[in-house]
Each structure stands twice: as structure tokens, then as C-alpha cells.
C-alpha positions in Angstrom: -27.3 31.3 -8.5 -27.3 30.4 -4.8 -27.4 26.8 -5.9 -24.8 26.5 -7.8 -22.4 28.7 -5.5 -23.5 25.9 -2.9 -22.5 23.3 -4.8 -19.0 24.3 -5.6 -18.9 25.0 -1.4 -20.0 21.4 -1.0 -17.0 20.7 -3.4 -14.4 23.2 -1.7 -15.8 21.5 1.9 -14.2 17.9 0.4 -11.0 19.1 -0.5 -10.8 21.3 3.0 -11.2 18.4 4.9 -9.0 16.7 2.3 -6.6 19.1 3.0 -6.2 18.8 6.7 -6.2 14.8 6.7 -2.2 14.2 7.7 -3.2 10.3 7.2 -4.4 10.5 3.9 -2.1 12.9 2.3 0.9 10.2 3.7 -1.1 7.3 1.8 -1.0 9.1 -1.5 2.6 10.2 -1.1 3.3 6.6 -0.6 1.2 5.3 -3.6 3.3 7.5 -5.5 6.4 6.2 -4.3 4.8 2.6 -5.2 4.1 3.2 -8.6 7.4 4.8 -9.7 9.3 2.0 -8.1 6.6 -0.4 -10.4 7.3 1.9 -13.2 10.7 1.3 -12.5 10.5 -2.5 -12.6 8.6 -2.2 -15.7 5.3 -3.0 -14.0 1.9 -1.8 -15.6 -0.5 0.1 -13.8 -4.3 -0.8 -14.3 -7.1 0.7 -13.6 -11.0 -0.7 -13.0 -14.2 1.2 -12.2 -18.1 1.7 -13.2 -19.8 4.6 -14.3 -18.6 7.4 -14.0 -15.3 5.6 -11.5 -14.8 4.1 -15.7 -14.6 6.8 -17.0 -12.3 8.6 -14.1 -10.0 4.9 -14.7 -9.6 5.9 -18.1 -8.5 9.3 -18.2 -6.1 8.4 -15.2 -4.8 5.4 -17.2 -4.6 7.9 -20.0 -2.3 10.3 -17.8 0.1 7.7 -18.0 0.1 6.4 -21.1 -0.1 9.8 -22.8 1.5 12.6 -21.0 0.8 14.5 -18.1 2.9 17.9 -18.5 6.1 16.8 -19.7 6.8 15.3 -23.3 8.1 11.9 -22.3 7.7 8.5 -22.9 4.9 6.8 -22.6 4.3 4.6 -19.6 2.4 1.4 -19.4 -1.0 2.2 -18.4 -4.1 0.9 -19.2 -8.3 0.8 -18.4 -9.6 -2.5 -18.4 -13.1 -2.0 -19.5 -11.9 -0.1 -22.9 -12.3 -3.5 -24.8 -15.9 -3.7 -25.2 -16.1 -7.3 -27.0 -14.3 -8.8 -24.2 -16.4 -6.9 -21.4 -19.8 -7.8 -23.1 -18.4 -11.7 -23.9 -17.6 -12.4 -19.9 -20.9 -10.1 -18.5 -23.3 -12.1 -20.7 -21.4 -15.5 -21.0 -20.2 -15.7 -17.2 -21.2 -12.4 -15.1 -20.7 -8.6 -14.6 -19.2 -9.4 -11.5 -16.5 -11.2 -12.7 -14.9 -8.7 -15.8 -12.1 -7.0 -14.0 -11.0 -10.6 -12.1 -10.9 -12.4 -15.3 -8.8 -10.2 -17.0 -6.7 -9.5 -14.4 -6.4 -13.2 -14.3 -4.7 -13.2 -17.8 -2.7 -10.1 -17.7 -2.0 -9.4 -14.1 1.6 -10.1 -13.1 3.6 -10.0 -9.9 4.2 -6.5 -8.8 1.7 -5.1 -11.2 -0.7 -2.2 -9.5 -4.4 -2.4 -9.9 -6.2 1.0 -8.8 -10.2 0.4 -8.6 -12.2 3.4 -8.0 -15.5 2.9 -6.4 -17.1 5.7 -4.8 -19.5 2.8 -2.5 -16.0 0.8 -1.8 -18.5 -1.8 -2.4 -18.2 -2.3 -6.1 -18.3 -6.6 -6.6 -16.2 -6.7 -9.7 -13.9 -4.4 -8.5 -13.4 -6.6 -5.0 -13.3 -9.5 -7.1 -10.5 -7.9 -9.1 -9.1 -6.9 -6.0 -8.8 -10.7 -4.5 -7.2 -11.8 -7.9 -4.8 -9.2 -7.7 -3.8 -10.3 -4.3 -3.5 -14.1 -5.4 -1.0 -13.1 -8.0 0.9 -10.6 -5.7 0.0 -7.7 -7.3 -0.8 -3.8 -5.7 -4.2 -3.2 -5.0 -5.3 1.0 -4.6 -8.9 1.6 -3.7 -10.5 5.2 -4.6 -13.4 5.2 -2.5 -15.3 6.9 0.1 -15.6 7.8 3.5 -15.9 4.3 5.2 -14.1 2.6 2.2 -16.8 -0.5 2.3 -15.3 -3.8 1.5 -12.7 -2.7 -0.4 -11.1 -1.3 2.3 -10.0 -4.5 3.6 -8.5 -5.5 0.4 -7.2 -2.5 -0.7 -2.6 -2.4 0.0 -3.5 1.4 -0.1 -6.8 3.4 0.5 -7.5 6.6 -1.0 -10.9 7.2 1.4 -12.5 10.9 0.3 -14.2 11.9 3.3 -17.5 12.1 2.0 -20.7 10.2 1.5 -21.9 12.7 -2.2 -20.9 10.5 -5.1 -20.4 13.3 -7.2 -18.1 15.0 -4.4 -16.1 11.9 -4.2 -15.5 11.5 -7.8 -14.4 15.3 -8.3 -11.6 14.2 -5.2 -10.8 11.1 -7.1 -9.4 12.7 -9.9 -7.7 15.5 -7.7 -6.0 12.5 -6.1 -5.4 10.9 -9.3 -4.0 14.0 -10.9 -1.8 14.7 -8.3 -0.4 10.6 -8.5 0.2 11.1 -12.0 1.7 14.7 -12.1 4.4 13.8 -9.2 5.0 10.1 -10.5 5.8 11.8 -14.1 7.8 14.8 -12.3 9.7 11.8 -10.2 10.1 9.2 -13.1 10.9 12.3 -15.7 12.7 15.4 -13.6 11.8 18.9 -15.3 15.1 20.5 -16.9 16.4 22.9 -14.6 
């Protein structure tokens, strides 16, 4: 039992310090402000990770694309490693490290956002997708950890968890994430009064 109370501590202890960091709670008010304004311009919103960070892309992307709270329409969201022909084709015919670059590559457009979450900041495909982005002036959001790794530099916006526990990053990621998409929704689609 101790275990597991120490575990949701360690997770509380994240989102404390979370909490208290002024500098990262102004970044995320200002990604949300970013994307409404690309929602606005009828920009997608894309989203790239591994693992688990895949996973967290596509329920984020979902958020979007679905619903969050409010019965609206949908928005145009989307994961990029939900086509699984096209993701095995360029791993085994070029490289893994190239999947999210190429296809931003043919979909990516001016003004577009691409949110990579890597909880290393150090994630090659994800960098790579990053400096395509960037060549076809596009918005780049990194989800990463404390130090941000390479990302960081490449990254228009950097949503750094302060912590080094992969698993205690990813449950902040999706916080984060939860709280982009409820506000951009509540901004983009006001409740009734």
C-alpha cells in the first residue's frame, strides 16, 4: 500500500511544481492562443510521438477531432503514425528516423502546428519532423522533459514537465494537453450562458 500511495505522491510532486512554474503556465496559455488562431485560419494541428508519447499524440489529436466537452464541430486534427502501411513502408524502405519528416513533407502547410511529444526531448524522428516543419513555416510544440534535449532548440514553444520519471512526464503531458484542448474548444466554441 505504501507503494502505491508513493507513487501517486511522486505524481502530485510533478504537478506541484507544475503548478508553481509562472514560465510554463505562460507558454501553454500562449500555445492555446496559437492554435485557436490556426484553427481559425483553417490550419491542422498534428501530432507525432513514440510509445507511449503515440499513444498520448493520438488521444490529444482525438480531443480535437472528436469532442472535448462541448458537442461541436469537429476540428482538423490528426496523429501521424495512425496509418500503419505508410509508417511500416518509410521505416523499412528508407528509416524509422525519417516517418514523421516525410509525411510532414507532403501534408505540412504554412501555419500548420506540429506538437511532438517526447519525454527524452531527444526523439530523432520527432526532431527531424521538427526541422521539416520549420522549412515549410509551420508551428513546432515540443512535450518533453525537464532539460527539453534537442528538441528544445527547435521547438516555437516548449512544454518542459519538470521531471526526469518517464512515466511522471507522460501523466503531465496529457494534463497539459487536456487543458490545450478543453480551453482552445471553450475559446473556439463559448459555452451557452
Amino acid at each position: 500500500m505504501d507503494k502505491i500511495k508513493n507513487i501517486i505522491q511522486a505524481s502530485i510532486d510533478v504537478k506541484q511544481h507544475l503548478l508553481k512554474n509562472e514560465e510554463l503556465i505562460a507558454t501553454i496559455e500562449k500555445v492555446i492562443a496559437m492554435i485557436v488562431k490556426a484553427f481559425q485560419n483553417s490550419k491542422h494541428v498534428y501530432f507525432c510521438g513514440n510509445g507511449g508519447s503515440a499513444a498520448d499524440a493520438q488521444h490529444l489529436a482525438a480531443e480535437f477531432s472528436g469532442k472535448f466537452y462541448s458537442d461541436r464541430k469537429a476540428l482538423p486534427a490528426e496523429a501521424l503514425h495512425c496509418n500503419t502501411s505508410y509508417l511500416t513502408a518509410v521505416a523499412n524502405d528508407y528509416s524509422y528516423d525519417v516517418v514523421y519528416s516525410r509525411i510532414i513533407d507532403g501534408i505540412g502547410h504554412e501555419g500548420d502546428v506540429l506538437v511532438g511529444l517526447s519525454t527524452s526531448g531527444n526523439s530523432k524522428n520527432i526532431i527531424k519532423a521538427f526541422e521539416k516543419a520549420k522549412e515549410k513555416k509551420m508551428i513546432t510544440v515540443g512535450f518533453t522533459g525537464n532539460t527539453g534535449g534537442a528538441m528544445k532548440s527547435s521547438s516555437d514553444y516548449l512544454i518542459n514537465i519538470p521531471s526526469t520519471d518517464t512515466p511522471r512526464i507522460q501523466e503531465s503531458h496529457i494534463m497539459a494537453g487536456h487543458i490545450i484542448c478543453q480551453l482552445v474548444e471553450e475559446e473556439l466554441f463559448p459555452p451557452a450562458p
